[in-house]
RODO-2510 file (C-alpha; in nm, 4 decimals, decimal comma):
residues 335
     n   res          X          Y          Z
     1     x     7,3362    10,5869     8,6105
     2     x     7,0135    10,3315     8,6085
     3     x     6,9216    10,2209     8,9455
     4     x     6,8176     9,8484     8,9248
     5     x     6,5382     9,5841     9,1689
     6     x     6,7464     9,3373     9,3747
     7     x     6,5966     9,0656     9,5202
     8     x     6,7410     9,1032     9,8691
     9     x     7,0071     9,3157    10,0244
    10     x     7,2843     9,0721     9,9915
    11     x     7,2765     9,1208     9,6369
    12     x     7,4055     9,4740     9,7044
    13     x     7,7213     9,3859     9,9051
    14     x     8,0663     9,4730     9,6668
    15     x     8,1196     9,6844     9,4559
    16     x     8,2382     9,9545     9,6494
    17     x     8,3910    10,3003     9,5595
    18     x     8,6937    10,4218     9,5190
    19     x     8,6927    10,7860     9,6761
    20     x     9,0124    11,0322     9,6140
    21     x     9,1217    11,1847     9,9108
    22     x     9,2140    11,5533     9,8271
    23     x     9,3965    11,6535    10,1842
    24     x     9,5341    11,3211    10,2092
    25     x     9,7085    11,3464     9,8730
    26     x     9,8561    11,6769     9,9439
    27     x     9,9706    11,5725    10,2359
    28     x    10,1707    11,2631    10,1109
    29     x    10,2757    11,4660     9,7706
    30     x    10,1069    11,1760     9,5617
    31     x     9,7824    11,0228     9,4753
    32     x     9,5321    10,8843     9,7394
    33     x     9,2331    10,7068     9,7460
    34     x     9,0031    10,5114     9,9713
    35     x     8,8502    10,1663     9,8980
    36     x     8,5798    10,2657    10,1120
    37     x     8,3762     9,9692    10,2641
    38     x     8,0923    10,1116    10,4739
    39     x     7,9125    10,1761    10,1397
    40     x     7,8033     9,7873    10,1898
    41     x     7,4566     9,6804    10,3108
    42     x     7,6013     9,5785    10,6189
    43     x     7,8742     9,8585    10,6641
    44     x     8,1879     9,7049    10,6740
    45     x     8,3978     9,5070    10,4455
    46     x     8,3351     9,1592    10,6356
    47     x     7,9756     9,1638    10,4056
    48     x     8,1780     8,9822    10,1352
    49     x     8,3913     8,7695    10,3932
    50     x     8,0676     8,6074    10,5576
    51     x     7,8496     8,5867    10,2440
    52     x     8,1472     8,3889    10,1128
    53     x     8,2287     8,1813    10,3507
    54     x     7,8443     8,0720    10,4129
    55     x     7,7623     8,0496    10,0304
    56     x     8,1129     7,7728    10,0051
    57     x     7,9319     7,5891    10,3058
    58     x     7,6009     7,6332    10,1774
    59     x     7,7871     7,4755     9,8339
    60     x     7,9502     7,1721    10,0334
    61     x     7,5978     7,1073    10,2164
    62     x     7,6724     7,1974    10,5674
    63     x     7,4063     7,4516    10,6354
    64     x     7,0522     7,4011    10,6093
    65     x     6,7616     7,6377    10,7082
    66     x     6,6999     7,6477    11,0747
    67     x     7,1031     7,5638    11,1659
    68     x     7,2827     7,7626    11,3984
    69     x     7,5587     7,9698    11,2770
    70     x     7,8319     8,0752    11,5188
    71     x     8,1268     8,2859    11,5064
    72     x     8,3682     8,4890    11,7086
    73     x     8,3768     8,8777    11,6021
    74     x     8,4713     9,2429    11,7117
    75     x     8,1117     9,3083    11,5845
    76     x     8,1405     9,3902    11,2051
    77     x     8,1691     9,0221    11,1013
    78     x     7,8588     8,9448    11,3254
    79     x     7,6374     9,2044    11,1749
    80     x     7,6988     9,0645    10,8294
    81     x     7,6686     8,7527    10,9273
    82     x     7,3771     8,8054    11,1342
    83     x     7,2582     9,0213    10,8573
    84     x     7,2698     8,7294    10,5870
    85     x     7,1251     8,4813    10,8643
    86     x     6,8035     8,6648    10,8560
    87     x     6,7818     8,6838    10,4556
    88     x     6,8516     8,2636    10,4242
    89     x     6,6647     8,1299    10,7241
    90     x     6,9793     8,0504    10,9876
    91     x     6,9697     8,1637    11,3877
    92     x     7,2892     8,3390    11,4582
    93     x     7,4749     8,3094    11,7806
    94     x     7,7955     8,5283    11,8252
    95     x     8,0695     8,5173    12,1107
    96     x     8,1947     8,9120    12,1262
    97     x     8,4369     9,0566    12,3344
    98     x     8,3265     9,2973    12,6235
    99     x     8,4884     9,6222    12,5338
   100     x     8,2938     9,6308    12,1830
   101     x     8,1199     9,9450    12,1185
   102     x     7,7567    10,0175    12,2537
   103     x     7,6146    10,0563    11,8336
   104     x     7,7746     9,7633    11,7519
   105     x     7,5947     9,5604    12,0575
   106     x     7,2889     9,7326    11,9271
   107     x     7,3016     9,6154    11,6041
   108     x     7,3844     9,3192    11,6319
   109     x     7,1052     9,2819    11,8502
   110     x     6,8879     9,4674    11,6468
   111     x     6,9668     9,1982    11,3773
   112     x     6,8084     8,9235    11,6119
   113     x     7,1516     8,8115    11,6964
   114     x     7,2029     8,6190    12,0201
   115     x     7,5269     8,7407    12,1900
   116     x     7,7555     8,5812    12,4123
   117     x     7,9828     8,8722    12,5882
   118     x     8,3474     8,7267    12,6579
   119     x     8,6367     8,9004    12,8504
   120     x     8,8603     9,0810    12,6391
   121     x     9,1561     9,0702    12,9313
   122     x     9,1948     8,6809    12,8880
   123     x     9,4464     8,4923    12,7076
   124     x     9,3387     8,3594    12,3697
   125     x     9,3722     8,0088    12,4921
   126     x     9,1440     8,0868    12,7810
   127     x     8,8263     7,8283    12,7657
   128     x     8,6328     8,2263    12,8307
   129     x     8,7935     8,3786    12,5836
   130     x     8,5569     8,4706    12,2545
   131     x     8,7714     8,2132    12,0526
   132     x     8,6940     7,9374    12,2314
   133     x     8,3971     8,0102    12,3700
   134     x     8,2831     7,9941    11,9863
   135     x     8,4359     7,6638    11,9108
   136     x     8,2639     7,4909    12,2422
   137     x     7,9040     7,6073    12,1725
   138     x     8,0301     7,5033    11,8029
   139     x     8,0567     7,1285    11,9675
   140     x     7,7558     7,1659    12,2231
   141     x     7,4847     7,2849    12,0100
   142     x     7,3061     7,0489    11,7451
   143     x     7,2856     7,1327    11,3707
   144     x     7,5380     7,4265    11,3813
   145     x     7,8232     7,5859    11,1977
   146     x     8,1390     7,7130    11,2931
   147     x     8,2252     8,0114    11,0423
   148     x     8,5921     8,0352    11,2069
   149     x     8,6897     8,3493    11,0145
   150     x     9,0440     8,3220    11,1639
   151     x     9,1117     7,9704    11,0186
   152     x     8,9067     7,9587    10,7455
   153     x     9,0891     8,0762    10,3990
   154     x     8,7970     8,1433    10,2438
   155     x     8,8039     8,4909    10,4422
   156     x     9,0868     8,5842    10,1848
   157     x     8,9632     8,4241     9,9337
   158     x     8,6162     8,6652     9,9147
   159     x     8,8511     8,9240     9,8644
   160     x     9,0801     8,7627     9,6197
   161     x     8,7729     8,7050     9,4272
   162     x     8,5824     9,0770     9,4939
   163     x     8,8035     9,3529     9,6696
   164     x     9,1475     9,3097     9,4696
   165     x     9,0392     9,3133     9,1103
   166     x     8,7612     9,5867     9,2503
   167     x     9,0511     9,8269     9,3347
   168     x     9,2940     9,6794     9,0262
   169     x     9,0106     9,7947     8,7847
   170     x     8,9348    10,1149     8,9570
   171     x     9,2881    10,2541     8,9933
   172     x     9,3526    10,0559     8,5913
   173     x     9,6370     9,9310     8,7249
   174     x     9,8174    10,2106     8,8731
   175     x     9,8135    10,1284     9,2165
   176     x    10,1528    10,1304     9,3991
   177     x    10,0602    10,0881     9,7398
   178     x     9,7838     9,9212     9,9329
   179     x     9,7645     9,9708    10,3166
   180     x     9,5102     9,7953    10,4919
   181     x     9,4105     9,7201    10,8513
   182     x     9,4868     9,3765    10,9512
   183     x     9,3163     9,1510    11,2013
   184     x     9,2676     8,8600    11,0742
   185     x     9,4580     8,9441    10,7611
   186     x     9,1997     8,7960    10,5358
   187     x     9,1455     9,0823    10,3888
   188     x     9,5183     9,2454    10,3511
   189     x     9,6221     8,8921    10,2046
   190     x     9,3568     8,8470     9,9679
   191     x     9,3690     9,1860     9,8111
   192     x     9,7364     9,1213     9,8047
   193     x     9,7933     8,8124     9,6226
   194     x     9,5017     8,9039     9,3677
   195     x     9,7144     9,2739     9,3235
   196     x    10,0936     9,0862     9,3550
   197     x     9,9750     8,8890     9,0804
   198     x     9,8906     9,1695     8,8592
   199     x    10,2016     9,3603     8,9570
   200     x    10,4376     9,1896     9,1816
   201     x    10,5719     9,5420     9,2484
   202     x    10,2949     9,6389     9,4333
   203     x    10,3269     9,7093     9,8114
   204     x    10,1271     9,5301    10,0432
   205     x    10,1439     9,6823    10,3837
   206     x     9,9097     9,5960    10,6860
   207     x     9,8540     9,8223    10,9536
   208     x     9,9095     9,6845    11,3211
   209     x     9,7753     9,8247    11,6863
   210     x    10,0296     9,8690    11,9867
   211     x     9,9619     9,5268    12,2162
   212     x     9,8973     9,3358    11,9252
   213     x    10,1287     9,0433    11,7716
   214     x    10,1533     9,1054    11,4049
   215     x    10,4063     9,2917    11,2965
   216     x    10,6716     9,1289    11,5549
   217     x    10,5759     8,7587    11,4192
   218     x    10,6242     8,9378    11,1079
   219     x    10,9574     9,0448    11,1226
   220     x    11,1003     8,7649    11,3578
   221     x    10,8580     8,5028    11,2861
   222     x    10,8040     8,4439    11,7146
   223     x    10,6009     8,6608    11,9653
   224     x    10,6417     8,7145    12,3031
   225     x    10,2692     8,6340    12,4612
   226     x    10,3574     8,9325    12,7682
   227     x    10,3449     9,1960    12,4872
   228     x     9,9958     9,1325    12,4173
   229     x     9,7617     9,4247    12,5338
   230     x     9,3927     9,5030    12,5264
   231     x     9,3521     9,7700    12,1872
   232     x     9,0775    10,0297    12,1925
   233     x     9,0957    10,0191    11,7778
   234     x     8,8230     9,7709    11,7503
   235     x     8,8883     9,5049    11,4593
   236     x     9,2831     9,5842    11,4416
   237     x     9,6032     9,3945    11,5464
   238     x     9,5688     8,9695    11,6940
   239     x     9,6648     8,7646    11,9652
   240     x     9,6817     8,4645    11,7701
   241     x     9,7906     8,4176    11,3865
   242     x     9,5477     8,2823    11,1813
   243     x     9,5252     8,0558    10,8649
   244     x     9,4995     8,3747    10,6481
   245     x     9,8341     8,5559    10,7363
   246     x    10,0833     8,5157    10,4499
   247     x    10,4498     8,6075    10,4735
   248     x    10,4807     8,6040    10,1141
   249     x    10,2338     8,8641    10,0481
   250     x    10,2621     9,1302    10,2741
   251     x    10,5612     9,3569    10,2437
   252     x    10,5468     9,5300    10,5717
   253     x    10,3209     9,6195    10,8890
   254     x    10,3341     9,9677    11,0381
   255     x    10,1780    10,0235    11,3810
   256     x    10,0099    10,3057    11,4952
   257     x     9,8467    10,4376    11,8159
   258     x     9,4417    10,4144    11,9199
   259     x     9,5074    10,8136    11,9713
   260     x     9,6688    10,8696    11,6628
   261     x     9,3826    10,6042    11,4597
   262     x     9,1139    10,8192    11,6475
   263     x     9,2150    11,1608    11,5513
   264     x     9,2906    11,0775    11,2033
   265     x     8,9326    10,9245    11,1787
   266     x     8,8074    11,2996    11,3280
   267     x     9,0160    11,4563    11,0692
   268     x     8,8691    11,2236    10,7467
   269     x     8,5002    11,4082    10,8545
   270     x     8,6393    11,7751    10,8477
   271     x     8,8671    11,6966    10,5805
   272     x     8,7551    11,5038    10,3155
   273     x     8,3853    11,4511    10,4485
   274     x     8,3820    11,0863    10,5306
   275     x     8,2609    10,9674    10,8096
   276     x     8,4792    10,5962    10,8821
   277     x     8,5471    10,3896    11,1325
   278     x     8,8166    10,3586    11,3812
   279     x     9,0632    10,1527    11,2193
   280     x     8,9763    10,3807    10,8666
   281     x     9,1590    10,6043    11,0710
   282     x     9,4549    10,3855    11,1665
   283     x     9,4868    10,3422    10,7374
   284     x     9,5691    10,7439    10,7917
   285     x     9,8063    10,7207    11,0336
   286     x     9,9677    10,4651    10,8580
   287     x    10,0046    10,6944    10,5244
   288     x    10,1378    10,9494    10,7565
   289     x    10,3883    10,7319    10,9037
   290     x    10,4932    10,5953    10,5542
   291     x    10,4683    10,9456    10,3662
   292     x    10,8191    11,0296    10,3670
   293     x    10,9022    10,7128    10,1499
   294     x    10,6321    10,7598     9,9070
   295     x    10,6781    10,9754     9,5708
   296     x    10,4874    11,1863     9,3383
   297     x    10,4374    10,8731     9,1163
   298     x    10,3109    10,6393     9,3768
   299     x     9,9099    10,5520     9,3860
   300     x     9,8008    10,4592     9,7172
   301     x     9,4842    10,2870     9,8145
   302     x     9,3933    10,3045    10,1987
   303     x     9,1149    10,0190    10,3004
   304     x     8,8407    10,1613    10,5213
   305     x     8,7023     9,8660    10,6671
   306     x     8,3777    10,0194    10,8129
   307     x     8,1605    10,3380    10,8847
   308     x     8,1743    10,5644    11,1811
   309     x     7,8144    10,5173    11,2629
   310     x     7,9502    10,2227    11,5095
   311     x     8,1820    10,4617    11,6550
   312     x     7,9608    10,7258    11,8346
   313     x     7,9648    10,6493    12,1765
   314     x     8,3714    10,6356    12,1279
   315     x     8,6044    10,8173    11,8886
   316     x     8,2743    11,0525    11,7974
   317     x     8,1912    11,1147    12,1341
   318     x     8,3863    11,4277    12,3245
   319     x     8,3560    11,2738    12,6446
   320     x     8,5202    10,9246    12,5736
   321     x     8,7912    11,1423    12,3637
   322     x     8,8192    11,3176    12,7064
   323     x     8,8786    11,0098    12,9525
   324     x     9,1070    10,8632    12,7204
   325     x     9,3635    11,1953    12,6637
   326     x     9,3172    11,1856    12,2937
   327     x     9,1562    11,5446    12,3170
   328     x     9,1423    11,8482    12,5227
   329     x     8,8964    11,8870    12,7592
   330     x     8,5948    12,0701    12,6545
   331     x     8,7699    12,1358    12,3501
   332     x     8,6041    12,0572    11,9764
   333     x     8,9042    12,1128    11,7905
   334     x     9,0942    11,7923    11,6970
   335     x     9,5078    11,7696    11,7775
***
């Protein structure tokens, strides 16, 4: 393998591997793998979603150096974005909810990012909430952009272009199943219509968080807004539906637990020694929950969104694990 110059780090985001998960695969009695997505620059799959969106606005000429580019996140987005400011010349300014984990705040910071914290208890139509909190500073501030990941479709178009023929030509063609973490759903749809329209067979199954919307507008194409709960999984499940959810495409949603998503992130280090994120873990759970309608033949491809480096002070941290009952006290030894 030659290792090749690059001109700047964004030149290194895609391209991801495809890692076989040995327990995992015993477990469900066929073959798994992980599209794992903290082996970008940036650590998370929303690398290809912001380079993409801000190259088709760079393309249209609404960005120009010096603007202001300003988006709502759970932290991953903002880092790449952030990240990619830096590299092209742009200020980034990022609305971010409250409960967001102490690396990510870091980081982003780190990355010369100017935050704006928001309450995560609020209504999504609140004027405080991160949403529109975005869009108003969007309005107020001269020469800036508005990267709107949740109404933009060029979030699933990045990965209708990059992730899904990534993980068609890595698994040549045998994938089954894909299960993916959905938030936005950009990138559950766009691997799924670029893998639906290699093989309409394949399943396309998003994985939802308790107190999130999803999987009930889903199935009865309504929510009920009093269901709608504050998730510790950071980056999983919505409170509004965005431009990028597609009925067509996606075949089910399975929910899962922040407990269960935690543990099964705990169990990916000792098991198959990856260290993931959070909602990597709620792809797990997910195969757990969905093992018992799998078979030998089946090829499954789990999406691990980012790495567990943002995680420490939470799901890697005994304490938290502690004060939330996911773990024994003073115990190491995971459920």
């Amino acid at each position: 393998m030659s290792l090749k110059v690059v001109e700047d780090v964004s030149q290194l985001i895609a391209k991801t591997p495809l890692i076989k998960l040995h327990h995992l695969s015993e477990t469900a009695g066929c073959q798994v793998y992980a599209k794992v997505e903290g082996f970008n620059p940036g650590n998370s799959a929303k690398d290809r979603t912001a380079l993409y969106i801000i190259e088709q606005a760079e393309q249209r000429g609404h960005l120009k150096k010096g603007d202001t580019i300003i988006e709502a996140t759970s932290g991953n987005m903002g880092f790449s974005i952030a990240m990619i400011c830096n590299i092209k010349g742009y200020n980034c300014l990022l609305t971010v909810k409250d409960n967001v984990s102490k690396e990510k705040l870091s980081m982003l910071k780190a990355m010369n990012a100017k935050i704006i914290l928001c309450p995560s208890n609020v209504d999504s139509s609140h004027p405080e909430s991160y949403y529109n909190k975005a869009k108003s500073l969007s309005i107020e501030i001269n020469d800036s952009y508005y990267l709107n990941q949740n109404y933009s479709i060029e979030n699933s178009e990045a990965h209708y272009q990059s992730t899904g023929p990534e993980i068609w030509n890595q698994t040549d063609g045998k994938i089954t199943h894909f299960i993916c973490p959905a938030s936005t759903c950009g990138t559950l749809v766009g691997c799924g219509r670029y893998l639906k329209e290699k093989n309409p067979e394949v399943k396309i199954i998003g994985v939802d968080g308790y107190g999130s919307i999803l999987q009930e507008f889903h199935i009865e194409k309504s929510f009920d807004k009093n269901k709608i709960a504050v998730r510790k999984v950071e980056g999983l499940g919505k409170d509004i539906i965005g431009a990028n959810y597609d009925r067509s495409i996606i075949n089910e949603f399975i929910k899962v637990t922040d407990k269960d998503s935690a543990l099964q992130a705990r169990k990916l280090c000792k098991d198959e020694g990856l260290f993931a994120g959070h909602s990597s873990g709620s792809s797990c759970q997910a195969l757990e929950q969905k093992k018992d309608q799998l078979s030998f033949l089946d090829f499954v491809v789990l999406l691990f969104p980012d790495h567990g480096s943002r995680y420490l002070s939470k799901i890697y941290n005994d304490s938290w694990m502690e004060e939330q009952g996911y773990i024994i006290k003073k115990s190491l030894e995971m459920a």
